[in-house]
N, C-alpha and C positions, 0 to 999 in steps of 0.2 A: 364260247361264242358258237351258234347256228345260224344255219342256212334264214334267210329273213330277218337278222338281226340287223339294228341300228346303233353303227360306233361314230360317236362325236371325237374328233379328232384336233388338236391344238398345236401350230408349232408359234414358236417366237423366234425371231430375229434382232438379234442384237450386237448392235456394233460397240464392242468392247477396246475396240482401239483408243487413239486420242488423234486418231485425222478420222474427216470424213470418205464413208465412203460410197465411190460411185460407181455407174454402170453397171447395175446388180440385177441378176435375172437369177428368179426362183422357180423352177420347176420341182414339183411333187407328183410323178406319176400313180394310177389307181393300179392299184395291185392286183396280179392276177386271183379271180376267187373274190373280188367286190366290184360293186360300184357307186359312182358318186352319184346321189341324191342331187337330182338338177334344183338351182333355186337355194344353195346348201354352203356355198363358199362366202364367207364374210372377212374382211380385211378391217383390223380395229373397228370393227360394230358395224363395217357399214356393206352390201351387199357387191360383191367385187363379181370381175367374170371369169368362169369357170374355163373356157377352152384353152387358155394358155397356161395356167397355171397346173392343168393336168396333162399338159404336151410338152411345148415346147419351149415356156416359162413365161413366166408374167415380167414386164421391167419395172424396177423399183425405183424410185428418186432416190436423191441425195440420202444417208442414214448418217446423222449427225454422230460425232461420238455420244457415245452412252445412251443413244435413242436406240428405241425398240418398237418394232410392228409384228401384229399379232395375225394368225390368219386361224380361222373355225372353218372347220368343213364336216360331212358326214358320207357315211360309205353304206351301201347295203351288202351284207354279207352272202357271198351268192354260195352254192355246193362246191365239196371239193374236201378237200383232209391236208392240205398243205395247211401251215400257216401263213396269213398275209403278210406281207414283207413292202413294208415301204423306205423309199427309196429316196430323201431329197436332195435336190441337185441342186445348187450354186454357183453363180458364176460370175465374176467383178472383171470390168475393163481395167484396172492395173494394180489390184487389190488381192492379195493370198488373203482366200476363204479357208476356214477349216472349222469342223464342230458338226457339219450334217452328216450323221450318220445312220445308216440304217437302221430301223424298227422293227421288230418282230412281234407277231400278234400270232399266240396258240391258240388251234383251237378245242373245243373242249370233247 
């Protein structure tokens, strides 16, 4: 990956318990060395909004067991020789989260 590049980006969520679970807030922040393509976040197909989900999280409804939500986004890849490193963050009112863990994106 270079400088000007465009990375489509996928995560899913999926509540693999067998209770539902609530009070879920998802932050993905943009890594240092990209940025997010405005107009670029979609949550299962449909056009979500970008400032919480890149801060300081977006809140999720109820996630039934065995239900999954999907979110698409895209990043422009700015200068720099680090790799991007993302980072997503989870957080349940009375729910242990575990599974998001960091990504790393070389660059070439």
């Amino acid at each position: 990956m270079k400088p000007g590049d465009v990375l489509t980006l996928t995560l899913i969520l999926e509540n693999a318990s067998r209770k539902p679970m609530r009070g879920l807030v998802l932050a993905v922040p943009v890594p240092y060395g990209a940025s997010a393509l405005e107009g670029w976040l979609y949550r299962d197909a449909v056009r979500a909004e970008e400032g919480a989900f890149f801060g300081e999280g977006t809140e999720l409804a109820e996630l039934a067991p065995g239900a999954r939500t999907a979110f698409m986004w895209k990043l422009l890849v700015e200068e720099g020789e680090e790799p991007l490193r993302l980072v997503p963050q989870i957080w349940g009112a009375v729910t242990a989260i575990s599974g998001a863990e960091a990504i790393e994106i070389s660059r070439c």
